[in-house]
Backbone bond lengths (Angstrom), bond angles and torsions (degrees), N, CA, C in turn:
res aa  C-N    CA-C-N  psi(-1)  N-CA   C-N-CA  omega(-1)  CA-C   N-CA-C  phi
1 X - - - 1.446 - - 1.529 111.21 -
2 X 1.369 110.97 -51.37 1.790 108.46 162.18 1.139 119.82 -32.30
3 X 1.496 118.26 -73.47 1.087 123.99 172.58 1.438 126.87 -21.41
4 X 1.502 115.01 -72.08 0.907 148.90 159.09 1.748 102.90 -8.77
5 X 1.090 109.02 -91.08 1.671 141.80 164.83 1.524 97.24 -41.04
6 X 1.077 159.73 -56.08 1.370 143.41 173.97 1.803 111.50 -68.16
7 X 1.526 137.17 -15.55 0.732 127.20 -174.17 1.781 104.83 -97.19
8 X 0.929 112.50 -4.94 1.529 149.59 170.76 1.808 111.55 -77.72
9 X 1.013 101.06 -54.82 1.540 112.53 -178.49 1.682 99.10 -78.36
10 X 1.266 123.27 -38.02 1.693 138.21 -179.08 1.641 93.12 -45.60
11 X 1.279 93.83 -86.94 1.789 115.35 -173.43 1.677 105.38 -52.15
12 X 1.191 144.51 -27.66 1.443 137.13 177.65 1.300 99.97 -78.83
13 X 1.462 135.52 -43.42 1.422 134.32 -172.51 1.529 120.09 -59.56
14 X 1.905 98.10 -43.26 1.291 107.92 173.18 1.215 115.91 -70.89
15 X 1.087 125.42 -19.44 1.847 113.07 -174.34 1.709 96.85 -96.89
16 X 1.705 117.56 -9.21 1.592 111.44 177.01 1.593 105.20 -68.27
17 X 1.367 110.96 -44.25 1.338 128.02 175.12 1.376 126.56 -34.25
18 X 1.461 109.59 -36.49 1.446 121.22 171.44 2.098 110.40 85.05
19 X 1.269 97.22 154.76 2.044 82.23 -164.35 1.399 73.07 -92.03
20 X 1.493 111.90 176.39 1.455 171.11 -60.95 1.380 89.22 -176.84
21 X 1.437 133.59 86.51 1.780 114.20 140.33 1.079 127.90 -41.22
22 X 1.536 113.67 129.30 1.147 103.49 -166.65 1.696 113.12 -88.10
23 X 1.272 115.26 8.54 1.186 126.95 165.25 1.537 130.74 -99.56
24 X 1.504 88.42 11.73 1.231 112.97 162.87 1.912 111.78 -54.64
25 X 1.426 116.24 129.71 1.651 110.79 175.36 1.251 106.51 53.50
26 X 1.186 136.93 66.74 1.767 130.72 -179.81 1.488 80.79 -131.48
27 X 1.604 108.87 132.27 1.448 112.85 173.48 1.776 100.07 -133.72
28 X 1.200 105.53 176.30 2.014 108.35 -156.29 1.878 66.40 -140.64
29 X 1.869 80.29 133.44 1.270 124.81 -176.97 1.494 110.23 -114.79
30 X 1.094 115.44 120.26 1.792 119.07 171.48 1.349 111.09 -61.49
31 X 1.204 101.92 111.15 2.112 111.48 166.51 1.430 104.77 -67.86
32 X 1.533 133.86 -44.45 1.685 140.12 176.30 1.778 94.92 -120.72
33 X 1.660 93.44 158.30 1.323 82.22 179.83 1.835 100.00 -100.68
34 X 1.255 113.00 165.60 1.769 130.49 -172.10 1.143 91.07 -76.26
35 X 1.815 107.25 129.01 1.205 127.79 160.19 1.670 128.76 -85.38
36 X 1.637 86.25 73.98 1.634 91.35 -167.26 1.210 116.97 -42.76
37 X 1.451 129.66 -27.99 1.449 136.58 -164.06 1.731 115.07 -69.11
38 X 1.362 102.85 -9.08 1.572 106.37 -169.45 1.674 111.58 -60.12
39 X 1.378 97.52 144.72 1.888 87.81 168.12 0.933 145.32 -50.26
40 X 1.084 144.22 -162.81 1.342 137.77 138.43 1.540 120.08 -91.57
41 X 1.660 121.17 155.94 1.306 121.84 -147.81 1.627 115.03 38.22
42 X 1.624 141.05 19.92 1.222 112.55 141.56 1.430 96.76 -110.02
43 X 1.676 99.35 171.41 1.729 113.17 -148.12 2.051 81.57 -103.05
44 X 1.548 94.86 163.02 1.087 133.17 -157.87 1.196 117.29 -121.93
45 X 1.433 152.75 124.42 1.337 155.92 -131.13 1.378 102.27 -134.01
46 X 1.170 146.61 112.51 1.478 129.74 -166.34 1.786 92.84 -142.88
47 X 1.155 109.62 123.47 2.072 110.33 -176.50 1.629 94.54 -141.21
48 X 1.550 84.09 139.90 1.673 80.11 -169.79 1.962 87.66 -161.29
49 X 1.687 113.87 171.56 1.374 121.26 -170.60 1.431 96.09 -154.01
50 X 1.566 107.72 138.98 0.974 128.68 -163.83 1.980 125.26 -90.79
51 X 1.306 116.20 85.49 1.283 95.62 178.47 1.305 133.30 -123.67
52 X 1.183 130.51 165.29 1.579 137.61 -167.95 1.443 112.81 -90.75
53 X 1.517 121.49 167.94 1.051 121.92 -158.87 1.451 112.90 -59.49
54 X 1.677 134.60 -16.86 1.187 134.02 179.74 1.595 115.74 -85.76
55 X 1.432 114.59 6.52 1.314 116.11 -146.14 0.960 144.00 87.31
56 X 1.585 115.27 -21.37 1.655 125.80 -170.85 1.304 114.99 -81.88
57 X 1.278 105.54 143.25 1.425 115.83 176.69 1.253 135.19 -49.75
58 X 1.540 151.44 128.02 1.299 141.44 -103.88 1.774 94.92 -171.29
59 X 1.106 114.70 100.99 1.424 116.41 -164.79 1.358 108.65 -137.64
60 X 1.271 120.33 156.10 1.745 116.20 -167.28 1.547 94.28 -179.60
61 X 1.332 120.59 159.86 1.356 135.02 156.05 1.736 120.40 -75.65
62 X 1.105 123.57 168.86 1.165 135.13 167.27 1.731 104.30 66.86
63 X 1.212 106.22 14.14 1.485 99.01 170.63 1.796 131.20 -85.90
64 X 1.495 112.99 119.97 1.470 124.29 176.55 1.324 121.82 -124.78
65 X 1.296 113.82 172.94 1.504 102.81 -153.95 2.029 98.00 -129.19
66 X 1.578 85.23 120.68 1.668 96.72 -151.67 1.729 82.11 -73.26
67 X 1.608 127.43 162.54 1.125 144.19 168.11 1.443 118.67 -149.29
68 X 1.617 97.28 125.10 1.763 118.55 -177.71 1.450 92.70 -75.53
69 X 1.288 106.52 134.17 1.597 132.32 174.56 1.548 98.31 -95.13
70 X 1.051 138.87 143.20 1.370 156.45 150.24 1.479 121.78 -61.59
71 X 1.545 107.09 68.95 1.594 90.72 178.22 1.880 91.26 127.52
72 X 1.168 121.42 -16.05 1.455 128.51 -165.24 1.587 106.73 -159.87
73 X 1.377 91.12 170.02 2.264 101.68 -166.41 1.572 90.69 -70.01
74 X 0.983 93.35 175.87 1.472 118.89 174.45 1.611 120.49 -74.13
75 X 1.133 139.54 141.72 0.845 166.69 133.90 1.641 141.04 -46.99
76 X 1.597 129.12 124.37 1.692 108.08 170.44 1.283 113.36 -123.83
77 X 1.379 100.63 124.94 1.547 110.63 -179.18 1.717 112.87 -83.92
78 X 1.624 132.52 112.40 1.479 124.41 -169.61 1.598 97.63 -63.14
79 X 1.186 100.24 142.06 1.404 122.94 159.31 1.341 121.66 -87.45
80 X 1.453 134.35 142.16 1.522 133.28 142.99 0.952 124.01 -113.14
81 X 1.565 114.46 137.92 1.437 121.49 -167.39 2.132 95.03 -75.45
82 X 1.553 84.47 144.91 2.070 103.08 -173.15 1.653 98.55 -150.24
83 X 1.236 109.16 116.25 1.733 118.39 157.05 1.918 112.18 63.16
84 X 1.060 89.51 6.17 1.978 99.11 151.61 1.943 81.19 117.75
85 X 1.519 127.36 0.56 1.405 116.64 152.39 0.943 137.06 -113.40
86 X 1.433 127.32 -154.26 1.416 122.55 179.86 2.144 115.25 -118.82
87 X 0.857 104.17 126.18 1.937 103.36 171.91 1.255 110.92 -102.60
88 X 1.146 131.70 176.89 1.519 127.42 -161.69 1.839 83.07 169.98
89 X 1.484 103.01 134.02 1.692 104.17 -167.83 2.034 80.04 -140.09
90 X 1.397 108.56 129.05 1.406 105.57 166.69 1.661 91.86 -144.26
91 X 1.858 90.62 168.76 1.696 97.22 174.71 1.562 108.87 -97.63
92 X 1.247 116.14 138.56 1.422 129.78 172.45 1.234 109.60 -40.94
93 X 1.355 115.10 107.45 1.706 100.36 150.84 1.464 153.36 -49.74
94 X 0.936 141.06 150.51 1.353 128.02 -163.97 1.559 98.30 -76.77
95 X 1.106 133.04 -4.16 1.834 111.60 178.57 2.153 100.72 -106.67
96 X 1.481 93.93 -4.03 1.481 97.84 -176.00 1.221 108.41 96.44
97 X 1.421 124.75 174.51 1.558 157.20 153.29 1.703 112.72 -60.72
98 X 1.488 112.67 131.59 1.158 121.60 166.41 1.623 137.71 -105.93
99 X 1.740 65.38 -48.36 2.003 96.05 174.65 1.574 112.63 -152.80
100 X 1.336 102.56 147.95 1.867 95.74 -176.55 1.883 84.44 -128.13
101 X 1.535 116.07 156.57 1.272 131.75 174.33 1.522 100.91 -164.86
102 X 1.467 104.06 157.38 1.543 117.38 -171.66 2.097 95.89 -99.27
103 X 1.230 98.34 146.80 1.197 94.06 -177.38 1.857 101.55 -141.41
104 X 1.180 104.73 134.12 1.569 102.15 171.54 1.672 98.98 -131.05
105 X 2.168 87.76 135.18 1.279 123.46 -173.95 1.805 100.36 -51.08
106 X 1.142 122.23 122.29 1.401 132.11 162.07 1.626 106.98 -109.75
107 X 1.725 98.76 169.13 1.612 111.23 164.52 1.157 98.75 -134.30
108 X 1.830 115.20 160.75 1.361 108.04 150.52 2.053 122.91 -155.35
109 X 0.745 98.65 97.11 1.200 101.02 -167.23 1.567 132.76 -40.55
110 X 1.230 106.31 107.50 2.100 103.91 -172.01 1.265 104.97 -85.98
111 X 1.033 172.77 150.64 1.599 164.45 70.93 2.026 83.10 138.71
112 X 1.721 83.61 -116.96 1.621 98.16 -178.61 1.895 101.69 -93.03
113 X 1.174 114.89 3.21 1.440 90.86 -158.32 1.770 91.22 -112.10
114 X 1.656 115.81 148.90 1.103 134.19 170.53 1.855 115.85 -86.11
115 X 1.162 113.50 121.02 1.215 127.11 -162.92 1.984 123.04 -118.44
116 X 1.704 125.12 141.50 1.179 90.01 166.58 1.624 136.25 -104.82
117 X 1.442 110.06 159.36 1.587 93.44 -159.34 1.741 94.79 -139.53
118 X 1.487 111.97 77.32 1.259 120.14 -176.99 1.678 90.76 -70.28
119 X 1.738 99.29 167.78 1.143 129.64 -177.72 1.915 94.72 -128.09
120 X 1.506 103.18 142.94 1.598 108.62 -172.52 1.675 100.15 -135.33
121 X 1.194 94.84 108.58 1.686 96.59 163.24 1.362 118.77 -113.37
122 X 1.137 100.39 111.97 1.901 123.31 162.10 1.499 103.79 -25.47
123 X 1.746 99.16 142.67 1.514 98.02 160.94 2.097 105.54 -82.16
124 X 1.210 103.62 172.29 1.735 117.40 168.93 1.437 109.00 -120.07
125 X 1.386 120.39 74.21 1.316 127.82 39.97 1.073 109.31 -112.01
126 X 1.398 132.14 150.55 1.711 139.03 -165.44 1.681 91.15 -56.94
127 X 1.827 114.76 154.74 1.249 133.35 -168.51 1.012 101.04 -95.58
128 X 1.011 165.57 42.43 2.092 158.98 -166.36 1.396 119.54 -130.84
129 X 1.331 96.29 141.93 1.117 113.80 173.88 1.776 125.03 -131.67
130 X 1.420 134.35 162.92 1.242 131.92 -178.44 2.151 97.26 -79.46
131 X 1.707 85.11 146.16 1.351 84.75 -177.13 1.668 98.20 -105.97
132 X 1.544 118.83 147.74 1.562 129.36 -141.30 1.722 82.15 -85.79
């Protein structure tokens, strides 16, 4: 009957726990590496693929790739999904690049009102640089 009753207590704890996003730990991997050196006002080529903590490939809609401005807010460059990743082409700003991260469009609803609730995955190794 113990037994019983602890394997009972096992399975109630785990479902208190709540499951697993599966976007939980998903980090975006550079296919080329970023040519930080580019100017400003010429455009920038950035391709990259999305994977989860096992390695596996990690794919979704509405994904763009947010960019720290140097000197100013951030920015989102649209992405299109190409060859099981994502590219995203923007023009350099005139103060430069700081930080690049992948971001997918979320919602989430509070009471009555519709809200946004992006999700941001880091590159491995993080994209940044000091701004001059």
């Amino acid at each position: 009957m113990l037994g019983l009753l602890a394997v009972v207590a096992a399975v109630v704890g785990g479902l208190a726990a709540g499951p697993v996003s599966a976007k939980d730990r998903v980090r975006a991997k550079l296919d080329a590496p970023v040519r930080w050196q580019t100017e400003p006002g010429r455009t920038l080529r950035v391709a990259w693929h999305l994977v989860d903590a096992d390695g596996r490939r990690f794919r979704a809609s509405g994904i763009y790739l947010r960019v720290s401005r140097c000197g100013t807010g951030p920015m989102r460059a649209a992405a299109r999904s190409r060859g099981g990743g994502y590219v995203a082409r923007l023009r350099v700003p005139k103060g430069g690049i700081s930080k690049l991260v992948v971001g997918l469009k979320g919602w989430r609803i509070v009471g009555e009102r519709r809200e946004r609730a992006d999700v941001l995955f880091g590159f491995d190794p993080p994209l940044r640089r000091r701004c001059a």
